[in-house]
C-alpha positions as CSV (number, residue, x, y, z in Angstrom):
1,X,0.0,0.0,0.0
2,X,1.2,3.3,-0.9
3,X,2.9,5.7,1.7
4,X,0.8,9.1,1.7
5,X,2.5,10.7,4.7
6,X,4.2,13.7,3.6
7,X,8.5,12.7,3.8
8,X,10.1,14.2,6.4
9,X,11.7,17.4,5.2
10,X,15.0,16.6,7.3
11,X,15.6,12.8,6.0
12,X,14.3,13.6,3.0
13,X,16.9,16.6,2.3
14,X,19.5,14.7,3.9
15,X,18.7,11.5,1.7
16,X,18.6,14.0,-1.5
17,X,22.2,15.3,-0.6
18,X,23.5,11.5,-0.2
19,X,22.1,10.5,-3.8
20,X,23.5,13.6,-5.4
21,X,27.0,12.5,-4.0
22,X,26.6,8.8,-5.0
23,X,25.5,10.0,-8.6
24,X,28.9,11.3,-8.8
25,X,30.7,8.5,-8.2
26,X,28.8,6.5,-10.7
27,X,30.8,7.2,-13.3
28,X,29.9,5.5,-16.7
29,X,26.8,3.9,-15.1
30,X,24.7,7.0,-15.9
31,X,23.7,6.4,-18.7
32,X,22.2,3.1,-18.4
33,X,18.9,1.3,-17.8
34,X,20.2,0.5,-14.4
35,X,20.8,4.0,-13.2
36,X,17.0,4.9,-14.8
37,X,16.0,2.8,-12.5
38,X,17.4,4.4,-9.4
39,X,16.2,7.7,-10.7
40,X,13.0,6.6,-10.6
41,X,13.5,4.9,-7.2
42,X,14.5,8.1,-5.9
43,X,12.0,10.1,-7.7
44,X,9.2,7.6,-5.4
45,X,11.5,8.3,-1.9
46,X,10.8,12.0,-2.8
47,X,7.3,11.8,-3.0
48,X,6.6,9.0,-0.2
49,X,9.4,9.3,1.8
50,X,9.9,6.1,4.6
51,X,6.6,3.5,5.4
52,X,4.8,4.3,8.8
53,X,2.1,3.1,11.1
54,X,-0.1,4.3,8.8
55,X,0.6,2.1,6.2
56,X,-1.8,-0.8,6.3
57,X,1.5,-3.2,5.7
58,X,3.5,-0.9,8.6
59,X,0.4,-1.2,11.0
60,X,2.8,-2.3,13.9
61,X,6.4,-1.2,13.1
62,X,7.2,2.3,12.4
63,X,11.1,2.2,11.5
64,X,11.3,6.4,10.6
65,X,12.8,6.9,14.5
66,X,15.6,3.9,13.9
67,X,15.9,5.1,10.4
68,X,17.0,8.3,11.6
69,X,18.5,7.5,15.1
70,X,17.9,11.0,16.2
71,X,15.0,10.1,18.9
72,X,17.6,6.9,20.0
73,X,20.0,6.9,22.5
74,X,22.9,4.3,22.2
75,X,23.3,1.9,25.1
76,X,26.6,0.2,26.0
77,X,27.2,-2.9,24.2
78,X,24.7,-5.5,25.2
79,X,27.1,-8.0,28.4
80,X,26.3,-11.0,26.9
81,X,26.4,-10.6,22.9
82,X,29.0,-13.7,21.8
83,X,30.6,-13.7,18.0
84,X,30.7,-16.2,16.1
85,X,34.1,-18.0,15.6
86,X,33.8,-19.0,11.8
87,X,35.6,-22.2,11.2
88,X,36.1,-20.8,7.3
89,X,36.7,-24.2,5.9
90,X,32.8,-24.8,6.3
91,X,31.8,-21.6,4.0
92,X,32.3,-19.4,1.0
93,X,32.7,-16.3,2.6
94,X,31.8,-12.6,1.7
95,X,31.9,-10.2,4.5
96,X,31.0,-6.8,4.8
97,X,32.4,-4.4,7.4
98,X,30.3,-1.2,8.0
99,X,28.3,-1.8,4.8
100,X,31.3,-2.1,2.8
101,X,32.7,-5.9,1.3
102,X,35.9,-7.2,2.7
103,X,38.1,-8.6,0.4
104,X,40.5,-9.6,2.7
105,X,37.7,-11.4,4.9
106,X,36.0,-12.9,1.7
107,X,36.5,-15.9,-0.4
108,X,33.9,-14.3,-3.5
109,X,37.3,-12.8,-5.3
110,X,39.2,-16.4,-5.0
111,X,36.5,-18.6,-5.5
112,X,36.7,-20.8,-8.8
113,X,34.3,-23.3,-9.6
114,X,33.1,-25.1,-12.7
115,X,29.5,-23.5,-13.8
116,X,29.7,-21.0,-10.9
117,X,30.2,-16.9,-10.7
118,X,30.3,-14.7,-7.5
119,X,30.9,-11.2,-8.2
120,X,30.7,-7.9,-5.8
121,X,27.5,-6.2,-6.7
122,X,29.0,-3.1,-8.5
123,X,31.7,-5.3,-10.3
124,X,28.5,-7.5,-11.8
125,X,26.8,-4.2,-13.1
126,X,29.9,-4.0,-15.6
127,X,30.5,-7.7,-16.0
128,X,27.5,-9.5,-16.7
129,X,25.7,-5.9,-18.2
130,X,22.8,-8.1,-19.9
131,X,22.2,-10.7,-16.9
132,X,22.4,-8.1,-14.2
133,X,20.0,-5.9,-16.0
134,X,17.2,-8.7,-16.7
135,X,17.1,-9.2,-13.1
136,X,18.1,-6.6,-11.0
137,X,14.5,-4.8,-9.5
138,X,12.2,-7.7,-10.8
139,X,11.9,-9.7,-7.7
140,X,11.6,-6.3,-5.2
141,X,10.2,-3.4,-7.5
142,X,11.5,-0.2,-5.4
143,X,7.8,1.2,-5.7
144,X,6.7,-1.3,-2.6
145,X,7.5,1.1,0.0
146,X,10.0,3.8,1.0
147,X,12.7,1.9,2.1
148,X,12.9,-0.2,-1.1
149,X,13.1,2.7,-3.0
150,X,16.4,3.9,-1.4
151,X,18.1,0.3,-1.2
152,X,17.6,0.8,-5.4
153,X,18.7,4.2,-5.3
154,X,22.2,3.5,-3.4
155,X,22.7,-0.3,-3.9
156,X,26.0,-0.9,-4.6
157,X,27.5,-2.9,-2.3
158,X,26.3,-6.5,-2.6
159,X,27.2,-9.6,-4.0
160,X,26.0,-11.4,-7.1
161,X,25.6,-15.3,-7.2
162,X,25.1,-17.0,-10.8
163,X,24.9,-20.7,-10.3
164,X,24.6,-22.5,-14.4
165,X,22.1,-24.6,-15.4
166,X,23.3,-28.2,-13.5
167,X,25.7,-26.9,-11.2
168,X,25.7,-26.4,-7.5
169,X,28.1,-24.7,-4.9
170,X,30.5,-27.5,-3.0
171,X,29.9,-25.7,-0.1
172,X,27.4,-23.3,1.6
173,X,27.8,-18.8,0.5
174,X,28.3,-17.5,4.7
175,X,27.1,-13.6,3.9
176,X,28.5,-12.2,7.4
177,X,27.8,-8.7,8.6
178,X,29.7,-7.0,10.6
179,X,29.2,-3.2,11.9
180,X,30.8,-0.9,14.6
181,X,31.4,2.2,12.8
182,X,29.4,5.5,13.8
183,X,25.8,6.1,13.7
184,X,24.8,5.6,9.9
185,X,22.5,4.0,7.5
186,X,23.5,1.1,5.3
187,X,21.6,0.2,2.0
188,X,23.4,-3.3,0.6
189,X,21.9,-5.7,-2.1
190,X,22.4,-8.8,-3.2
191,X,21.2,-11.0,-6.2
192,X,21.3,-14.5,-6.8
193,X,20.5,-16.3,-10.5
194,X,20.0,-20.3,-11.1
195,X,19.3,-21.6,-14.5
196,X,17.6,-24.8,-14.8
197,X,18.5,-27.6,-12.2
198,X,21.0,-25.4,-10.0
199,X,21.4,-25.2,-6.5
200,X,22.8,-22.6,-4.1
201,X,22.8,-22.4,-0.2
202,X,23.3,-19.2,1.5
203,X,23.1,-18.0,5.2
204,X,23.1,-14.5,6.5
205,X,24.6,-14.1,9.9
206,X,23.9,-10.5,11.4
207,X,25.8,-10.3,14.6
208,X,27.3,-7.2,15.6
209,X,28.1,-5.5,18.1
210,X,28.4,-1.3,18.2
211,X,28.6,1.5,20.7
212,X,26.7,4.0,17.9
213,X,22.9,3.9,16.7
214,X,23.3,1.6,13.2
215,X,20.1,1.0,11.0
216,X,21.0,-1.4,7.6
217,X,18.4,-2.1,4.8
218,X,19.2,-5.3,2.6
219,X,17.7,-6.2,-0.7
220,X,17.5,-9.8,-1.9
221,X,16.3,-10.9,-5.1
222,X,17.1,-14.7,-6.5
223,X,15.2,-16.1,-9.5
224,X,15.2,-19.9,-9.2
225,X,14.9,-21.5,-12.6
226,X,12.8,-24.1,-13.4
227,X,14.1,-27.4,-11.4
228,X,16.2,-25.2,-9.8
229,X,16.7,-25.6,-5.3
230,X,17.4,-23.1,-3.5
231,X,18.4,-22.7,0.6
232,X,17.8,-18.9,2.0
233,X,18.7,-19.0,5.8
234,X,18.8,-15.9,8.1
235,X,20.0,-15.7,11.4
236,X,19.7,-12.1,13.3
237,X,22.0,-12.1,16.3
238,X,22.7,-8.0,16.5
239,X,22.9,-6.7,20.0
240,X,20.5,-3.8,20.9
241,X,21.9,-0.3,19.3
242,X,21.4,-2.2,15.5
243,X,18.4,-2.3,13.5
244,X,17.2,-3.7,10.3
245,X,15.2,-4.4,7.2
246,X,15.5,-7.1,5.5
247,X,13.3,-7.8,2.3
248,X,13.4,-10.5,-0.1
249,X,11.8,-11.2,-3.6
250,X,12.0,-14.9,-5.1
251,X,10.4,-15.6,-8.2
252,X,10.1,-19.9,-8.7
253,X,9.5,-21.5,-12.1
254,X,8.6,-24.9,-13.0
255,X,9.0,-27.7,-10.4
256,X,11.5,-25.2,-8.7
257,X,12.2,-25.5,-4.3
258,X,13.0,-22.8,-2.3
259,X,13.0,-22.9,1.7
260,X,13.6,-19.9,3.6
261,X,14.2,-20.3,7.3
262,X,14.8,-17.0,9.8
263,X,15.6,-17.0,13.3
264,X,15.6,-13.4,15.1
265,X,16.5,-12.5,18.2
266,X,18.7,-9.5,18.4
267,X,18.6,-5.9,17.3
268,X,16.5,-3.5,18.7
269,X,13.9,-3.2,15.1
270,X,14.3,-6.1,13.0
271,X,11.7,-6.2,10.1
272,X,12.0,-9.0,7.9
273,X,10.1,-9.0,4.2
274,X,9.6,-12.3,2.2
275,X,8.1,-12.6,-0.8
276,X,7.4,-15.6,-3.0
277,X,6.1,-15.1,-6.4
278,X,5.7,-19.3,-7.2
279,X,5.1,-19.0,-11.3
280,X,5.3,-21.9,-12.5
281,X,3.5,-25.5,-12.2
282,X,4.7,-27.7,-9.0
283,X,6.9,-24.9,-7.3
284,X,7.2,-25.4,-3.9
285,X,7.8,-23.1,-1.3
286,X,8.5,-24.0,2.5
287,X,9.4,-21.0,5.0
288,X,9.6,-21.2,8.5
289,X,10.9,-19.4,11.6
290,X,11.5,-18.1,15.1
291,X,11.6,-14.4,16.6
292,X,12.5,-14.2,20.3
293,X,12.5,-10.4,21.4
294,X,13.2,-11.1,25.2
295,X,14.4,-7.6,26.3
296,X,13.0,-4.1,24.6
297,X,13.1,-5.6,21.0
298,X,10.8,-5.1,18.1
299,X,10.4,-8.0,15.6
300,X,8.2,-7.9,12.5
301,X,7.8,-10.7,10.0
302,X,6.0,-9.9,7.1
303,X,5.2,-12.8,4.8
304,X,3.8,-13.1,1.3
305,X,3.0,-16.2,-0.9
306,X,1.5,-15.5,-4.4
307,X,0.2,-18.7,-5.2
308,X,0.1,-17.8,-9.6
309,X,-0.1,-20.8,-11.6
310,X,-1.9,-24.4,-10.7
311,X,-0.2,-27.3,-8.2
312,X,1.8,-25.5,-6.2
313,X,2.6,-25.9,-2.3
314,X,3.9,-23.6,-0.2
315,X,4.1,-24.5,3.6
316,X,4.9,-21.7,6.4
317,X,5.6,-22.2,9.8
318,X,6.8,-19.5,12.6
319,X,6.5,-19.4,15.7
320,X,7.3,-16.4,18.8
321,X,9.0,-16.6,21.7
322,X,8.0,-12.5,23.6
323,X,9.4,-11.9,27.2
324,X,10.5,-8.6,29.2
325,X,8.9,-5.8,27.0
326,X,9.7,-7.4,23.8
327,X,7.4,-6.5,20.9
328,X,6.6,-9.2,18.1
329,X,4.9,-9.1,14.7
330,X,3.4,-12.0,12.3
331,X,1.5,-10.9,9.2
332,X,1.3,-13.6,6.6
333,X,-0.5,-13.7,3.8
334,X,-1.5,-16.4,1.3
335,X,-2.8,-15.6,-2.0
336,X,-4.4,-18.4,-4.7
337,X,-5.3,-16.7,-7.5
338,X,-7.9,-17.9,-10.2
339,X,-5.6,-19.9,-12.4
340,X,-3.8,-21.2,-9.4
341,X,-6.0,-24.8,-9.2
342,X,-5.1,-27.7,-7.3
343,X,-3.0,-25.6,-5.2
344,X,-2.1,-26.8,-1.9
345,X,-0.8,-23.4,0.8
346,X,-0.4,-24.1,4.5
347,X,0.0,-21.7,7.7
348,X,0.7,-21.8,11.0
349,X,1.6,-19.1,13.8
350,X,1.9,-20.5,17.5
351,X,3.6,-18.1,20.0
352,X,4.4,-18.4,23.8
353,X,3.9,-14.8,25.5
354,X,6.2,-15.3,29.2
355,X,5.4,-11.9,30.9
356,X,2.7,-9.2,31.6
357,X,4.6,-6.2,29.8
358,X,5.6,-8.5,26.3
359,X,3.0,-8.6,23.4
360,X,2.2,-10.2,20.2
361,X,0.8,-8.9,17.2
362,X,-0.5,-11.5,14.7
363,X,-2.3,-11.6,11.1
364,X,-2.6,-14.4,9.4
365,X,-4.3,-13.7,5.6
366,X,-5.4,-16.1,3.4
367,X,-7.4,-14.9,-0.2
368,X,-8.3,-17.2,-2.5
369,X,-9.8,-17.0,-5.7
370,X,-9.7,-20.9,-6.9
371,X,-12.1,-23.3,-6.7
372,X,-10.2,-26.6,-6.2
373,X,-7.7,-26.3,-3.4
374,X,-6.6,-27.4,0.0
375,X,-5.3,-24.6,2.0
376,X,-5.0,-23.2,5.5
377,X,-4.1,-20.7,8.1
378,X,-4.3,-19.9,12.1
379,X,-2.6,-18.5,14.4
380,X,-2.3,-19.6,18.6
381,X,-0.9,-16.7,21.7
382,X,-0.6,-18.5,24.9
383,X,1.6,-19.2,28.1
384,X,3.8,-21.9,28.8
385,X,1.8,-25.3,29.4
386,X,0.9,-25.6,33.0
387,X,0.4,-29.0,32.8
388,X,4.1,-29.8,32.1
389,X,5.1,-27.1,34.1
390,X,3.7,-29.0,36.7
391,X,5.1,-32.3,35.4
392,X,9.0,-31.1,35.4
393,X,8.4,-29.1,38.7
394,X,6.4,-32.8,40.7
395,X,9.5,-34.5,39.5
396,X,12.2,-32.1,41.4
397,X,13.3,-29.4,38.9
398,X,12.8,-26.1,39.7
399,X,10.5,-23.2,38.2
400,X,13.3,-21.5,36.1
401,X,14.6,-24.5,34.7
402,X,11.6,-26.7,34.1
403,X,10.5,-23.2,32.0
404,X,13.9,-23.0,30.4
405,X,13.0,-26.8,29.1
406,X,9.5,-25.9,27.6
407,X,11.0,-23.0,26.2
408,X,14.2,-24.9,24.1
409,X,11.2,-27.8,23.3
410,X,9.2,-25.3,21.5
411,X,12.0,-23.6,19.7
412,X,13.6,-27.1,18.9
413,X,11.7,-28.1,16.0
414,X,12.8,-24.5,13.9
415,X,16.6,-24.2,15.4
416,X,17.5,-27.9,14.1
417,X,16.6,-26.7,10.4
418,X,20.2,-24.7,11.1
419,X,22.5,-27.8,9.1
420,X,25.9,-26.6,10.0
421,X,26.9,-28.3,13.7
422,X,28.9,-25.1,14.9
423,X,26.1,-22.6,13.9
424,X,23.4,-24.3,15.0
425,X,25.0,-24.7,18.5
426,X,26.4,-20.9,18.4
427,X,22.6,-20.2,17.6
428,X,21.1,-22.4,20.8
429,X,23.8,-21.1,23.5
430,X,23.1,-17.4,22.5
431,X,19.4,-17.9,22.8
432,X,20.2,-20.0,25.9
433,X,21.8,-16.6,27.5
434,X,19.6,-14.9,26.6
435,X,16.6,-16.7,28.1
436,X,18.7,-16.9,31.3
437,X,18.9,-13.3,31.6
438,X,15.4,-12.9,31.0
439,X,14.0,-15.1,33.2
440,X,13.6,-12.1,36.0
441,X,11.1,-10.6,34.0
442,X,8.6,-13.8,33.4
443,X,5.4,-13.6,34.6
């Protein structure tokens, strides 16, 4: 839905001076379809400006105060935020330090493999010209919403995955960020291509750590060919002066797979965007997911499956975790349009609220304009089970660890979808902490 606030005349004048800057560093670029396109982006910031509250997709998460940072004051470092030690041999690396890519912390620049191309977003633009051009704003169109419009506007740091028709990766793509600079915004994009029968895995790891007020908006757009498979995992570890948008765009053709999995809980805003546009017959799209915002965090997760063309599945599954003051969001929606028969589009939301001042917001959609289908949707906000409560605390364990074991039994079933050993344990001993620390303010 469109954005009829007027834009605030200080971001917006500050954002105007940015783009004239980045306009002159673009060089050559300037006269191509791809920089008509971030005109145009830019031209839709101008009028719009960023998404609030009174956008019927922004209903619970206003991001214009993190955006800007003036209305925030930075904390110290959150005690108990952990990094993760990357064992590199497990990963193809790229890593971006304060928005920027790392070449000395990457492997994209090295890496070699038969039938498969990694390239820095702005090195891709001159590279690949034609492939870059056919996909770059198809998946996201930078008319969604403010924020989209500047991530096209400024993208240039990024990477660029192009897996050939046939050929897979040996190894999973690790895309690590890591900020501590001062307080600034970050716009970074990233694009991933596979032709008929390719795979790809990629994880994103946010976990940062910063004394300064840092918001970051990433773009992701992949276009999975027909037979194609591809693994999107997210994992948002930031400690409390970082926030975030995240949005992602994947288009599926013909008896394609991509699974999405996304497990939040760090960062003072986190808003996460996924959108699956399943186009051709027998796609299948599986997403699932856990948000945890145990302290003063704000979680959104903002789902959308475009069920298109006939016998397709899609299957989404999240579940929250809200303690302390922590503020969490659901709002998936299911679509089945008219030619979309013998469609098959499943959703769940359960959540666990653990004290008096934590809430849940949830909205689970489903709209469908077929005739012969099996879908659907619900959503569940409760406590912790008594009865088992009961159960652990009639056989001896106490009341803060009987609670920690309900707690890790109802994530369980979303962290094991984490394959790698060492990040899936990272993963469960932050969360662990975490729940440890905020067991004083369970109700």
């Amino acid at each position: 839905m469109e954005n009829h606030n007027i834009p605030d005349t200080g971001i917006l004048a500050q954002v105007q001076k940015l783009f004239g800057e980045f306009e002159l560093r673009l060089n050559g670029e300037r006269g191509s379809s791809v920089h008509a396109t971030r005109r145009s982006a830019m031209q839709y910031f101008e009028k719009h400006g960023l998404p609030t509250a009174q956008d019927e997709d922004w209903k619970y998460s206003d991001p214009q105060q993190y955006f800007d940072g003036s209305k925030l004051v930075a904390t110290e470092p959150d005690p108990l935020f952990q990094r993760f030690n990357l064992p590199k041999k497990e990963f193809i690396t790229a890593h971006f330090q304060d928005g920027k890519f790392d070449p000395e912390l990457s492997d994209v620049d090295q890496y070699e493999e038969d039938g498969v191309h990694l390239y820095q977003f702005k090195d891709a633009q001159k590279q690949i010209p034609e492939l870059f051009e056919a996909h770059f704003a198809r998946y996201v169109l930078p008319e969604t919403d403010g924020l989209t419009a500047l991530n096209t506007a400024f993208a240039s740091e990024g990477i660029v995955i192009h897996v050939e028709a046939k050929k897979s990766l040996s190894k999973p793509v690790l895309i690590r960020y890591d900020f501590a600079g001062e307080e600034a915004q970050h716009h970074i994009r990233h694009l991933f291509i596979l032709e008929e029968g390719a795979e790809l895995t990629v994880i994103e790891l946010h976990n940062s750590s910063s004394r300064e007020n840092i918001f970051y908006n990433i773009i992701t757009e992949s276009s999975v060919g027909n037979y194609a498979r591809l693994k999107h995992q997210r994992i948002q570890l930031d400690d409390v002066n970082l926030s975030q948008v995240s949005t992602t765009g994947i288009r599926l053709g013909e008896h394609s797979y991509a699974e999405t999995l996304t497990i939040s809980s760090g960062g003072r805003f986190i808003r996460n965007d996924l959108n699956f546009d399943l186009h051709g017959k027998h796609t299948e799209a599986m997403l699932s997911g856990i948000y945890l915002p145990l302290v003063d965090e704000h979680i959104d997760n903002h789902t959308f499956v475009d069920h298109a063309i006939r016998d397709g599945y899609s299957n989404e599954y999240y579940k929250g975790i809200m303690a302390g003051v922590g503020e969490g969001v659901f709002n998936g929606k299911i679509i089945v349009r008219e030619d979309a028969q013998k469609t098959n589009a499943f959703q769940s939301n359960k959540n666990v609220v653990l004290s008096n001042g934590a809430k849940i917001d949830t909205k689970p959609q489903l709209e469908i304009f077929a005739d012969d289908v099996k879908c659907s949707h619900g959503a569940t906000v409760g406590k912790l089970d008594n009865e088992a409560l009961f159960y652990l605390r009639s056989r001896g364990i106490g009341e803060r660890e009987a609670i920690g074991m309900l707690i890790k039994a109802f994530a369980q079933d979303i962290l094991e979808k984490i394959e790698n050993k060492h990040l899936m344990e990272f993963v469960e001993e932050v969360i662990r902490q975490k729940l440890d620390a905020s067991k004083a303010s369970i109700a």
